[in-house]
C-alpha positions as CSV (number, residue, x, y, z in Angstrom):
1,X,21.7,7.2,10.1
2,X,22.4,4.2,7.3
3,X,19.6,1.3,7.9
4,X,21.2,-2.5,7.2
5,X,18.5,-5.2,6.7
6,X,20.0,-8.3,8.3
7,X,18.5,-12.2,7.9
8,X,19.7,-15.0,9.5
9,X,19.2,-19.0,9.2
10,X,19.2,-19.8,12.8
11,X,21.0,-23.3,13.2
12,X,19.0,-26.3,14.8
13,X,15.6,-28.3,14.1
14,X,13.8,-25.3,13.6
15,X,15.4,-23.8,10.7
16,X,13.8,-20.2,11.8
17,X,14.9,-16.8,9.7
18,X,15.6,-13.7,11.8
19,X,15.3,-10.4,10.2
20,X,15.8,-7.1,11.7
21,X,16.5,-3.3,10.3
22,X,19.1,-2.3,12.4
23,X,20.1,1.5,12.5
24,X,23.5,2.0,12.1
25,X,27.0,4.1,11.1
26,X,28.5,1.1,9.4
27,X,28.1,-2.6,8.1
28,X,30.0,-4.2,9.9
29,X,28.4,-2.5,13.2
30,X,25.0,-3.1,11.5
31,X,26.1,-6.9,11.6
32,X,27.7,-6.7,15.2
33,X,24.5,-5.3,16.8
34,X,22.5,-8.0,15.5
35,X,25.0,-10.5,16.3
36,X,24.5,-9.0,20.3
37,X,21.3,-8.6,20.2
38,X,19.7,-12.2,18.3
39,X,22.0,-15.1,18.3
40,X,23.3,-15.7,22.1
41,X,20.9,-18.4,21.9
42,X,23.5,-19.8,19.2
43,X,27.0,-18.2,19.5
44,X,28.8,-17.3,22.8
45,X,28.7,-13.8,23.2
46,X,32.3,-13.0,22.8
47,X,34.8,-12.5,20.1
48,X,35.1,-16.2,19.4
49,X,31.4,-16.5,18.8
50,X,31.4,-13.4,17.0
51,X,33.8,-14.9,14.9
52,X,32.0,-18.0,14.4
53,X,28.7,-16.7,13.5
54,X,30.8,-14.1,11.0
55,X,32.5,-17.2,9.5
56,X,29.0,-18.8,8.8
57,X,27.3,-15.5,7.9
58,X,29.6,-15.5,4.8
59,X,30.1,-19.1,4.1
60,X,31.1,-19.0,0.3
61,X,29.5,-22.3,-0.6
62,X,26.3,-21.8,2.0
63,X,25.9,-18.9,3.6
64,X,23.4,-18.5,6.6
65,X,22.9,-14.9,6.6
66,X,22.6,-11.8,4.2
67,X,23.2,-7.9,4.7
68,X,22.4,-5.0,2.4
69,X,21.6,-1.5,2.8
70,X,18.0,0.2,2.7
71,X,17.1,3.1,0.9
């Protein structure tokens, strides 16, 4: 199975980066794994914070996250 690396800038006073490898068929469920799994601390856990943390993820102009695949 495909392995995703996945780092987040958590929001707040911290500033903290998150990294995990996730295992996983796709990107996109790479991304919504993590998203479960890591930032209920930020986002609801629905689709609306799903949506939300997606939205600053891939923020053209500062994005708080990064994906790519591993070999």
């Amino acid at each position: 199975m495909p392995k995703f690396s996945v780092v987040f800038l958590a929001p707040g006073e911290k500033n903290q980066f998150i990294h995990r490898i996730i295992e996983s068929t796709d990107k996109d469920s790479a991304l919504r794994t993590f998203f479960t799994e890591e930032t209920t601390e930020f986002y609801s856990n629905d689709e609306q914070g799903y949506y939300y943390f997606k939205e600053d993820f891939f923020d053209t102009s500062n994005p708080s996250g990064s994906i790519i695949p591993c070999e």
